[in-house]
VODRENGU-971713 format. One record per residue (C-alpha): z, y, x. Coordinates in Angstrom, 2 decimals, decimal comma, always signed. Each point is the difference from the previous one (the first is absolute). Example, Ala and Ser with C-alpha at 12.3 -4.5 7.8 and 13.67 -1.06 7.14 Angstrom:
VODRENGU-971713
<<+7,80 -4,50 +12,30>>
<<-0,66 +3,44 +1,37>>
This chain:
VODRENGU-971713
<<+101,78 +106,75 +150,19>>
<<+2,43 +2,42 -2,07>>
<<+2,77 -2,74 +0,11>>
<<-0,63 +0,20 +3,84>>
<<-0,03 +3,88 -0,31>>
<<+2,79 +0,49 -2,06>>
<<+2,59 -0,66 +2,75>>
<<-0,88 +2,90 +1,71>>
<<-1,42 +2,57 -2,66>>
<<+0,97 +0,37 -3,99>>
<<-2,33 -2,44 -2,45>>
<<-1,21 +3,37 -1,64>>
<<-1,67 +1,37 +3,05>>
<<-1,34 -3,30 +1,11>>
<<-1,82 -0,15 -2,98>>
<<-1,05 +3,89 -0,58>>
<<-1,75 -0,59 +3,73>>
<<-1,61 -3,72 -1,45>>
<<-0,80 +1,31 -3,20>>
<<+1,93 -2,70 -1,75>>
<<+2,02 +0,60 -2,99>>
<<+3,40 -0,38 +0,52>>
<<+0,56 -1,84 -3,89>>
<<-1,89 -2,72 +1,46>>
<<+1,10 -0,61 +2,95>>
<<+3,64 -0,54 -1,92>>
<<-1,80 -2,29 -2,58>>
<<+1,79 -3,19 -0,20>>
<<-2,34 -2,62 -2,14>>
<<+2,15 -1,07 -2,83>>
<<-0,41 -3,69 -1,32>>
<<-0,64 +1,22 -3,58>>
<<-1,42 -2,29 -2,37>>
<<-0,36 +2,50 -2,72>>
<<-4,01 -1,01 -0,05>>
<<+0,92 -3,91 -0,34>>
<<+2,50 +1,37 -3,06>>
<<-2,37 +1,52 -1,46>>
<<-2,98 -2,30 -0,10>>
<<+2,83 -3,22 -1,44>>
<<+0,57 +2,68 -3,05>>
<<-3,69 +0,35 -0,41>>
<<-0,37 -3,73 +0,13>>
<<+2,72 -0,59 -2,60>>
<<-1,27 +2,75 -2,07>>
<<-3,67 -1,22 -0,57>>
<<+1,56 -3,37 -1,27>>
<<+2,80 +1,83 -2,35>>
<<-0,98 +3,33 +0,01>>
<<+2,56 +1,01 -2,76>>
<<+3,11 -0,72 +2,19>>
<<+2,24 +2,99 +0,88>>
<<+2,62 +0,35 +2,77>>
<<+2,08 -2,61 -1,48>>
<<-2,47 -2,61 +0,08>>
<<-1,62 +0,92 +3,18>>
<<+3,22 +0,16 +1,86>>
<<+0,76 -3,56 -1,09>>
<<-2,95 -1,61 +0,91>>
<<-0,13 +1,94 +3,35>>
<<+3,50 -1,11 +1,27>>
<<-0,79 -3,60 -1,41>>
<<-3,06 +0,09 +2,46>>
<<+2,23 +1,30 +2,42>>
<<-0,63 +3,72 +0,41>>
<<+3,05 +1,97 +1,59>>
<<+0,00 +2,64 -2,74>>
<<+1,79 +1,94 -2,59>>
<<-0,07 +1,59 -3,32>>
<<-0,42 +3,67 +1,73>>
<<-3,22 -1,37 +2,05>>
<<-1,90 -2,04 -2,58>>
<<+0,48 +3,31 -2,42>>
<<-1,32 +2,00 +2,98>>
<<-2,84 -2,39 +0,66>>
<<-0,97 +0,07 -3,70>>
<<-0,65 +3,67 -0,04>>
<<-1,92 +0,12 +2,79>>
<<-2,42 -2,98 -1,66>>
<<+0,14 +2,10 -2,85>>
<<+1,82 -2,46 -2,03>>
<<+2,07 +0,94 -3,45>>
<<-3,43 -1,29 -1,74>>
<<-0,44 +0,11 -3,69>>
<<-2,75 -1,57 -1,64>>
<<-1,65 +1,07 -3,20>>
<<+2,54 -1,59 -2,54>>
<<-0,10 -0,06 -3,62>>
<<+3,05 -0,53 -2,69>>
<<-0,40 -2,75 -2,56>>
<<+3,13 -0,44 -2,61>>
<<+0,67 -3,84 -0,21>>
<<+2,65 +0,15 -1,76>>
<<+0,16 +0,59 -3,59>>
<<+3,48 +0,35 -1,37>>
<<-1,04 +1,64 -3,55>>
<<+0,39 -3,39 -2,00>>
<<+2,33 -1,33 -2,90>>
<<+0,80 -3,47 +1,87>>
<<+3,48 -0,92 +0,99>>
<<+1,32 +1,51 +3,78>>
<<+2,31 -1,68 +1,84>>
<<+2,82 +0,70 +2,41>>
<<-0,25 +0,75 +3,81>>
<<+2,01 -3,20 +1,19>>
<<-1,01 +0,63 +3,50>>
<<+1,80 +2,94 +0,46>>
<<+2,87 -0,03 +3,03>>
<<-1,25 -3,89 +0,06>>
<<+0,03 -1,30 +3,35>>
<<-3,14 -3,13 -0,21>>
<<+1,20 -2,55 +1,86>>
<<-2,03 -2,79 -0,46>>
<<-3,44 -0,93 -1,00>>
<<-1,47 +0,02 -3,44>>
<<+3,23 +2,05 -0,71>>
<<-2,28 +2,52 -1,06>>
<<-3,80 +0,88 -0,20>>
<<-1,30 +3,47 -0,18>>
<<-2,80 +0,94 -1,48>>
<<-2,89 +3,23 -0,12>>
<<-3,74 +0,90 -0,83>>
<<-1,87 +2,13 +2,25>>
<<-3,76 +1,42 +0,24>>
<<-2,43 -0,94 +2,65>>
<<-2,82 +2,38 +0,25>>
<<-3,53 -1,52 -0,10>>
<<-2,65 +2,36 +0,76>>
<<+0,22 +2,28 -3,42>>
<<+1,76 -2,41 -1,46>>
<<+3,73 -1,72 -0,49>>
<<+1,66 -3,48 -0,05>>
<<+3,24 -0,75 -0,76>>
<<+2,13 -2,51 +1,85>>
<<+3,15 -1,15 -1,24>>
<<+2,50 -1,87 +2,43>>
<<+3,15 -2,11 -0,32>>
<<+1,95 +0,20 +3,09>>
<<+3,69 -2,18 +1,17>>
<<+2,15 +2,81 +0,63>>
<<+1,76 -2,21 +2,29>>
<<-2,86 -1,60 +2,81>>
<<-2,11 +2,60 -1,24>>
<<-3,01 -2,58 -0,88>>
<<-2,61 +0,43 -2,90>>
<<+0,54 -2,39 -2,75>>
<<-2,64 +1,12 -2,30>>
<<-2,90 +2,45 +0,01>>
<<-2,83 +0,96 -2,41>>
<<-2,75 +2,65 +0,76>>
<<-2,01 +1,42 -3,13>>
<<-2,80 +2,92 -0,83>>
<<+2,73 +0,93 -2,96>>
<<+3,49 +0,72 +0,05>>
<<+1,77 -1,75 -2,94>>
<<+2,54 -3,14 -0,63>>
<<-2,66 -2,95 +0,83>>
<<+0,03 +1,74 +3,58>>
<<+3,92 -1,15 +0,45>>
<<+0,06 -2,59 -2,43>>
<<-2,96 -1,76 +2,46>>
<<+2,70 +1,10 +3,18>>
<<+2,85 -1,37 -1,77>>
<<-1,40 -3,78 -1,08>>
<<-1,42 -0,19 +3,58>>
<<+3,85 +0,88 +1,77>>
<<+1,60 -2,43 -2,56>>
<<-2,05 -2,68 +1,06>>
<<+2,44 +0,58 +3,29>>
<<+2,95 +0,19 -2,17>>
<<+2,08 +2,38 -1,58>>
<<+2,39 +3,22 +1,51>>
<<+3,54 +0,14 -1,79>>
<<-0,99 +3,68 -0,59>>
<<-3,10 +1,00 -0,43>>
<<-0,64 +4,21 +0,74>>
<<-2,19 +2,94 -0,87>>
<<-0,56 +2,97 -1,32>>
<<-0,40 +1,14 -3,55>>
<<-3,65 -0,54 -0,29>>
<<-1,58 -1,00 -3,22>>
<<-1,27 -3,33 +1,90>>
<<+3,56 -0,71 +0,93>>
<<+1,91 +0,65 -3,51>>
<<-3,00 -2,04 -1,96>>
<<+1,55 -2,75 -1,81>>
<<-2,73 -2,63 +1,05>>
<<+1,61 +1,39 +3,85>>
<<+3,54 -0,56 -0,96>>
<<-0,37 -3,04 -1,83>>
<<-1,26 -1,62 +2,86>>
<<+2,27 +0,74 +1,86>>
<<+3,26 -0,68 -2,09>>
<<-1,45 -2,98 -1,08>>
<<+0,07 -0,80 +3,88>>
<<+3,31 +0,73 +0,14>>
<<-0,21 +2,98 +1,50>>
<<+1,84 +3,16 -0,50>>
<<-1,89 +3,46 -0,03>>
<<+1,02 +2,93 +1,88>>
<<-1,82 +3,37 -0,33>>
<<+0,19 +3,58 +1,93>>
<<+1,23 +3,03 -1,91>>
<<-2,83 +2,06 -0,83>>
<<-1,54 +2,78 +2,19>>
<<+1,87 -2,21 +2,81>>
<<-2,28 -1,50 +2,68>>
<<+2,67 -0,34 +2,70>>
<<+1,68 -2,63 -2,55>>
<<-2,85 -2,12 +0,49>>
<<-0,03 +0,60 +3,76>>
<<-1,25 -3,76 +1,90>>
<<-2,76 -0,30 -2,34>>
<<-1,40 +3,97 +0,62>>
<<+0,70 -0,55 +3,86>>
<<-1,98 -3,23 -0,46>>
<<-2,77 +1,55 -1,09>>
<<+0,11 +2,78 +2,37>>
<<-0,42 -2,18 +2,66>>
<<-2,77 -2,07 -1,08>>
<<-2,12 +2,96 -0,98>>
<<+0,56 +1,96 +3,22>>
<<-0,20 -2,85 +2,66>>
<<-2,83 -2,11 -1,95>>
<<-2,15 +2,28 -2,57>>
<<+0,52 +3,69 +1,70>>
């Protein structure tokens, strides 16, 4: 009726006399799929609920979403997401020992190959009140595990057990970690020079030196454990 009306009298007092709001009789529906958005992040979230903008972004554009960085950060605050879960600080490392260090020979090294060079870390799994220690020997190259070893104590049979289980898939040319008294043990470094391997080490107090292996981890606690 107002479309009829309006070609004779203005939209406003066609709908003052009908009692119809003016706002809505300019609404134009507007295909937004905001809702669809919305419920795909709360799908992906319940199966990784760790991942941040990056992540989510990622996996939303590989399932085909049309959207963007600015959307999925807008999205996430209205889900509520920046979550942090109760976390706890356990020191794996224990540099504080009189065995030999080595150098970094990883540094500005471009790995172009596999078995060039494996990386290697501990990290803490919480179990109830309790902790256990996993140790992991990574290709820094394909990125697969060679060796792991999980233990109720953190000491050198933890990557000694890791390291005979990766040689058993043969041997890096470098083999890397940090300065932790399980890596600088001589029944560790014998192993692996007698396996003709040489042993690379980050500086101390420098994580980012040891980089694959602490990214490595990161994933596999947040998209498997968390």
């Amino acid at each position: 009726m107002i479309v009829q009306l309006k070609e004779s009298y203005p939209v406003q007092t066609v709908c003052q006399i009908l009692g119809y709001a003016r706002s809505s009789y300019y609404y134009q529906p507007v295909n937004d799929d905001e809702s669809a958005r919305i419920l795909a992040m709360e799908q992906l979230l319940m199966r990784w609920p760790f991942y941040g903008y990056r992540r989510l972004l990622a996996h939303l554009q590989r399932d085909g979403w049309d959207v963007g960085e600015r959307t999925v950060r807008r999205l996430l605050k209205v889900l509520g997401g920046s979550r942090q879960s109760g976390r706890v600080r356990v020191n794996t490392t224990d540099s504080s020992q009189p065995h030999w260090r080595y150098p970094n020979l990883l540094k500005h090294r471009v790995i172009t190959s596999p078995a060039e060079a494996w990386v290697a870390d501990i990290t803490y799994i919480r179990f109830g009140t309790r902790f256990l220690y996993l140790a992991v020997m990574v290709d820094a190259y394909t990125r697969a595990v060679r060796g792991w070893a999980l233990s109720r104590t953190i000491d050198q049979h933890l990557t000694l057990t890791a390291l005979r289980m990766a040689l058993t898939n043969g041997q890096p040319a470098i083999f890397h970690s940090d300065q932790g008294a399980q890596y600088t043990a001589w029944e560790h470094t014998d192993l692996l020079r007698n396996a003709g391997c040489q042993i690379s080490m980050a500086d101390v107090g420098q994580p980012t030196q040891n980089a694959l292996a602490e990214r490595f981890i990161r994933t596999f606690k947040e998209e498997h454990l968390d």
